[in-house]
ROPA-588347 format. One record per residue (C-alpha): residue in three letters; x, y, z. Coordinates in steps of 0.001 Angstrom, whole numbers, plus 500000, padded with zeros to 6 digits. Layout:
ROPA-588347
 code      u      v      w
  ALA      X      Y      Z
...
This chain:
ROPA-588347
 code      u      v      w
  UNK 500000 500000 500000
  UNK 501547 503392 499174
  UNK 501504 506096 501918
  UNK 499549 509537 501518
  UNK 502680 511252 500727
  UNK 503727 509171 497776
  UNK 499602 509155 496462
  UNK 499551 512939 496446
  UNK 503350 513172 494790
  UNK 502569 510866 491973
  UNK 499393 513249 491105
  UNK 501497 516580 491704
  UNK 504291 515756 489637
  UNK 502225 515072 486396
  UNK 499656 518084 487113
  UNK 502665 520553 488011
  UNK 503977 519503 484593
  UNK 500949 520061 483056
  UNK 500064 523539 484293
  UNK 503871 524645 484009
  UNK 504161 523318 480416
  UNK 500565 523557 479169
  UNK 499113 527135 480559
  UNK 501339 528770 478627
  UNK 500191 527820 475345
  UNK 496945 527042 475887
  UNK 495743 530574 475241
  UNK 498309 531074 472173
  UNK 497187 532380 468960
  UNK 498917 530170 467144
  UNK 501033 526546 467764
  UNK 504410 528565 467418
  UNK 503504 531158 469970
  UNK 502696 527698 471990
  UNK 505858 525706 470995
  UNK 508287 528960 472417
  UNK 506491 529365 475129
  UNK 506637 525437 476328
  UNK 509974 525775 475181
  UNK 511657 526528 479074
  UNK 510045 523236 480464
  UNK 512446 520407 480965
  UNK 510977 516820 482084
  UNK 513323 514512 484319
  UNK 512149 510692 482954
  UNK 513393 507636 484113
  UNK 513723 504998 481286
  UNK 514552 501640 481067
  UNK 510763 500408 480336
  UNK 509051 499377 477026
  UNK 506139 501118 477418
  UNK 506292 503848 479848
  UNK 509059 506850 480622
  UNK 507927 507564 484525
  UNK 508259 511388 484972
  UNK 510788 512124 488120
  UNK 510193 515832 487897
  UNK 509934 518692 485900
  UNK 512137 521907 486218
  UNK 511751 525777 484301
  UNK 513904 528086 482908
  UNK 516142 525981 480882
  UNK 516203 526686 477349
  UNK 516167 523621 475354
  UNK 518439 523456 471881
  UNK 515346 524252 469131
  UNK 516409 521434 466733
  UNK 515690 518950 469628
  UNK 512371 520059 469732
  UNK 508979 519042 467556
  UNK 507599 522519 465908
  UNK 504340 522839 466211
  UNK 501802 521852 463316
  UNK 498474 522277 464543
  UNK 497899 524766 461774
  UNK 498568 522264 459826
  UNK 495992 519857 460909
  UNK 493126 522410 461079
  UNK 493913 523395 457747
  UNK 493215 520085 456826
  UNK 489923 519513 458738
  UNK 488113 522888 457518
  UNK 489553 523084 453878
  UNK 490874 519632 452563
  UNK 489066 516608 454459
  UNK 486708 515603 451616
  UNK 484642 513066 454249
  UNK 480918 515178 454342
  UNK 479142 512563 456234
  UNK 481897 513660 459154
  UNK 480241 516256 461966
  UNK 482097 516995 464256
  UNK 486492 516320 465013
  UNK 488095 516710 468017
  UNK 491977 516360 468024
  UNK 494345 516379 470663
  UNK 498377 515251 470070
  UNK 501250 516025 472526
  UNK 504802 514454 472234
  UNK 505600 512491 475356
  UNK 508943 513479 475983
  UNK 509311 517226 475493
  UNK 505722 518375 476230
  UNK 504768 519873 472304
  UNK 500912 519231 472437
  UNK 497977 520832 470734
  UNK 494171 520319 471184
  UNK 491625 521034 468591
  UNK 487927 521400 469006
  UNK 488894 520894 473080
  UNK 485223 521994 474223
  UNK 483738 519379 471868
  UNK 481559 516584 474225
  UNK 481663 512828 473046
  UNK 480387 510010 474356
  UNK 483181 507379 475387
  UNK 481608 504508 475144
  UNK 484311 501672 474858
  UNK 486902 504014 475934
  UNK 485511 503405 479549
  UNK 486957 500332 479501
  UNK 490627 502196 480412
  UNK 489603 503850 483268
  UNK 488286 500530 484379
  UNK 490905 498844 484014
  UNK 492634 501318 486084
  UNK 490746 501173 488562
  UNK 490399 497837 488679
  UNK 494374 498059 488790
  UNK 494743 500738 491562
  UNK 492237 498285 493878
  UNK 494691 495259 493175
  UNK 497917 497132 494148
  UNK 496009 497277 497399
  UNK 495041 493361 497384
  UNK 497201 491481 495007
  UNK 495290 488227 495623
  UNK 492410 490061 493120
  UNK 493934 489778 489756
  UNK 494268 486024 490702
  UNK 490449 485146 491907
  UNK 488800 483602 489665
  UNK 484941 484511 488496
  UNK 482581 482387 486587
  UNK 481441 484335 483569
  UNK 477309 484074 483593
  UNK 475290 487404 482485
  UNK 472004 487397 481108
  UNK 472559 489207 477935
  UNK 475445 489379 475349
  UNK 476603 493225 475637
  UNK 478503 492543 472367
  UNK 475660 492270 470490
  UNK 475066 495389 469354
  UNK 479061 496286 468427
  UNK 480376 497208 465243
  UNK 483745 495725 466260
  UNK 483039 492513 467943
  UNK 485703 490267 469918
  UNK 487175 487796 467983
  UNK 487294 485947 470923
  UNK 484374 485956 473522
  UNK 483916 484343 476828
  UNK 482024 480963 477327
  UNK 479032 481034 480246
  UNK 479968 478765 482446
  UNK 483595 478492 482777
  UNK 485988 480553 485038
  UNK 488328 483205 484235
  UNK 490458 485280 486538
  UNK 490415 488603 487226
  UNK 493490 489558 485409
  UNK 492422 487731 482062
  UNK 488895 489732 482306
  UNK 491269 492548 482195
  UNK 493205 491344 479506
  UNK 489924 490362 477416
  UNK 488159 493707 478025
  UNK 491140 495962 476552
  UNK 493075 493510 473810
  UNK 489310 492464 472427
  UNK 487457 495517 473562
  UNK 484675 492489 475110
  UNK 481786 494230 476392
  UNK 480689 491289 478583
  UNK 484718 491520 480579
  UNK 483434 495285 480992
  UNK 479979 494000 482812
  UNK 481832 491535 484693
  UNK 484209 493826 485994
  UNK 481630 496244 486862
  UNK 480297 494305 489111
  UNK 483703 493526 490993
  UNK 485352 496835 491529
  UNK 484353 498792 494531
  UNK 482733 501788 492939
  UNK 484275 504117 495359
  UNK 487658 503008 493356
  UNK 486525 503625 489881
  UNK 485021 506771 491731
  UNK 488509 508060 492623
  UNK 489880 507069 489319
  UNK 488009 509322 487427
  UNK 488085 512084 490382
  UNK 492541 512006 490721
  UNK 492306 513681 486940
  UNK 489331 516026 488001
  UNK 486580 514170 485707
  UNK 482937 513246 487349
  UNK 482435 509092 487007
  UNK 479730 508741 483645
  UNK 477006 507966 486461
  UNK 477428 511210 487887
  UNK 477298 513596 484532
  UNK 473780 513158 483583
  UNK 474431 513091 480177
  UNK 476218 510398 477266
  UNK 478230 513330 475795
  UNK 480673 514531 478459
  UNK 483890 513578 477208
  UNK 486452 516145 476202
  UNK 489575 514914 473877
  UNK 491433 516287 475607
  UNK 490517 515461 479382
  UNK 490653 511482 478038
  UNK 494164 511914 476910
  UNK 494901 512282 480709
  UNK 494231 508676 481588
  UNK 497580 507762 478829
  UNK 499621 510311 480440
  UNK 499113 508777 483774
  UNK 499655 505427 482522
  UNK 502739 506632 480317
  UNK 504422 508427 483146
  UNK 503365 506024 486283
  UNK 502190 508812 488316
  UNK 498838 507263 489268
  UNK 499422 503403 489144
  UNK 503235 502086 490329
  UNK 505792 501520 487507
  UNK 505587 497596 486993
  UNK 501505 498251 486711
  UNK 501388 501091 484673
  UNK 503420 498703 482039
  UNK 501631 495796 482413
  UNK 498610 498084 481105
  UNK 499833 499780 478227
  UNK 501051 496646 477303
  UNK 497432 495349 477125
  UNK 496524 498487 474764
  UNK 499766 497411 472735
  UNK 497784 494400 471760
  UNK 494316 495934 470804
  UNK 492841 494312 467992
  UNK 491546 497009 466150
  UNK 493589 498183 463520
  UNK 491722 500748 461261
  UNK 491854 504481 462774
  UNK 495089 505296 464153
  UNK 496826 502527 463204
  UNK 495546 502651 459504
  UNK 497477 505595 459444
  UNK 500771 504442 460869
  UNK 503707 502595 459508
  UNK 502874 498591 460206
  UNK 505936 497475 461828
  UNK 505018 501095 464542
  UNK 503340 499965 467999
  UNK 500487 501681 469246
  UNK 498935 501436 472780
  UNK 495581 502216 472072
  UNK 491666 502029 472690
  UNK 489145 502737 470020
  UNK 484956 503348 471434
  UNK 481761 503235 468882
  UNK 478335 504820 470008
  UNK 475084 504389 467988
  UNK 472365 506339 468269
  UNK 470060 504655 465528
  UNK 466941 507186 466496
  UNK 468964 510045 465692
  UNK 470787 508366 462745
  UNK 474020 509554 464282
  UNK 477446 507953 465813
  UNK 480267 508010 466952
  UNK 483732 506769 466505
  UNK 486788 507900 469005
  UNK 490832 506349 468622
  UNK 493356 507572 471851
  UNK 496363 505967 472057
  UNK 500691 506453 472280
  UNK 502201 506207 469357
  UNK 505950 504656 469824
  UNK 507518 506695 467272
  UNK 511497 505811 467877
  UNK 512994 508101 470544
  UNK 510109 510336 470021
  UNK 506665 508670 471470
  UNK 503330 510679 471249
  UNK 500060 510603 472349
  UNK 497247 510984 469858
  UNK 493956 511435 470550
  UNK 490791 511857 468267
  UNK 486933 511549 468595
  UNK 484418 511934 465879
  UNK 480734 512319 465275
  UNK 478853 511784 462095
  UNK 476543 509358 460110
  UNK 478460 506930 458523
  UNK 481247 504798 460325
  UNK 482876 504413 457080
  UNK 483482 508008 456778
  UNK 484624 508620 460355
  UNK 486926 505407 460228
  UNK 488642 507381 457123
  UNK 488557 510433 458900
  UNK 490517 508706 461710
  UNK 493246 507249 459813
  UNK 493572 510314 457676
  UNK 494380 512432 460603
  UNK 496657 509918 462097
  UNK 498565 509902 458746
  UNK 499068 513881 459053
  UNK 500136 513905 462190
  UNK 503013 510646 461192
  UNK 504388 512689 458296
  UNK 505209 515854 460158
  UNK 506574 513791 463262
  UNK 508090 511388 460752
  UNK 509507 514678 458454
  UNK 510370 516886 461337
  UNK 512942 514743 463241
  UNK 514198 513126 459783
  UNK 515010 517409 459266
  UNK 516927 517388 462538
  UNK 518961 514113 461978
């Protein structure tokens, strides 16, 4: 169990980052104005892990050498969502991108609301995470799998692999199942194990009210979901070993259109893709929010769509992921 003081200086770290490295930019006219200003943070990271860089500290006031830095392209990007995307049945974007190791981000369309969906299942697992660093013995129970109704019924993307009524599975497999398959019935299961007080605090240590408590599907910012891969990526919420046994999970998604489609295939991407339907309105919704491992240079992408034809905002998806790849990809290729 980890004592108040460490709790409360994993959270600070991150948040003190955040403010210290994000406030400055986020009222900039423009992504250069942002870039210089974010230019005097410098980020103290551990290494030594496949999957996470946990963030010692951060420090101001030391200017960093410009060609180790990622110029800003948000321009860029919106450019290409209000004059060139040539998807019409697309609505609504939200986009959100920050390189992981210098603190470069952007947001756009940041007030935007979606509905999560599937992309619950990562504070879940969290959660369910945080309550078995606590009681190790839970990832290890095992829980016979019996629900009255198939939750995957209704999903675009269904599990290629599902769960058979009747047998056992442990805790940690459920886990595993829920994320790598994006199973709806591992979701429901788990649901009813974690104390909700947990999942509670989950969503509360990044400032967020639980889904129960908002009142409404849409309350889901791009940018406040990025949070939950930060925490994961730097270990400031869940411990180190933890933190990459999760990400490791996302590593394995199956899906492999929106982000990924956009990507290199030999790049890994810790991700989590959500779908939401609503067939009265004739709308939905598709979201992909994952790290990209980009060599030496990892970065979070983060994008959530709303339209009326999944074809359209699976395009839409990969098409911005394949933006964002070039200029990362072109950028340090310039200052090698």
């Amino acid at each position: 169990m980890i004592s108040k003081y460490t709790f409360i200086w994993r959270i600070a770290v991150p948040v003190l980052c955040l403010v210290v490295g994000g406030a400055a930019g986020y009222h900039a006219r423009d992504t250069r104005m942002q870039g210089d200003r974010n230019r005097g943070l410098h980020e103290k990271r551990e290494g030594g892990y496949q999957f996470i860089n946990p963030l010692l500290e951060c420090e101001g006031g030391r200017d960093l050498i410009r060609n180790e830095e990622l110029l800003p392209f948000k321009s860029k990007v919106e450019i290409y969502l209000k004059e060139r995307m040539r998807f019409p049945r697309v609505e609504n974007v939200s986009v959100y991108f920050r390189e992981l190791n210098d603190g470069i981000w952007f947001s756009i369309g940041e007030t935007e609301r979606f509905t999560p969906a599937s992309m619950r299942k990562v504070p879940m697992m969290i959660a369910v995470l945080k309550q078995a660093e606590r009681d190790p013995n839970i990832l290890a129970r095992k829980v016979r799998f019996q629900l009255n109704k198939d939750h995957n019924v209704k999903q675009t993307v269904k599990p290629s692999a599902v769960m058979t009524p009747g047998r056992d599975y442990t805790v940690e497999d459920i886990i595993r199942r829920m994320i790598v398959y994006s199973d709806n019935n591992a979701f429901m299961v788990l649901s009813g194990l974690i104390d909700p007080q947990e999942l509670d605090r989950t969503y509360e240590s990044l400032s967020m009210r639980s889904p129960d408590a908002t009142g409404t599907d849409d309350f889901l910012s791009v940018q406040t979901y990025a949070s939950f891969f930060r925490i994961l990526y730097n270990a400031t919420y869940l411990g180190k070993t933890v933190s990459e046994q999760a990400l490791a999970y996302l590593a394995q998604a199956e899906f492999r259109d929106g982000i990924v489609a956009g990507l290199p295939a030999d790049l890994r991407v810790a991700h989590k893709f959500g779908e939401h339907r609503d067939d009265a309105a004739g709308k939905m919704q598709l979201h992909d929010c994952g790290i990209v491992y980009y060599p030496q240079h990892p970065y979070l992408l983060c994008i959530m769509t709303r339209g009326s034809a999944w074809e359209s905002l699976d395009d839409a998806l990969a098409a911005i992921s394949r933006i964002v790849y070039a200029e990362v990809n072109a950028q340090h290729h310039l200052h090698n």
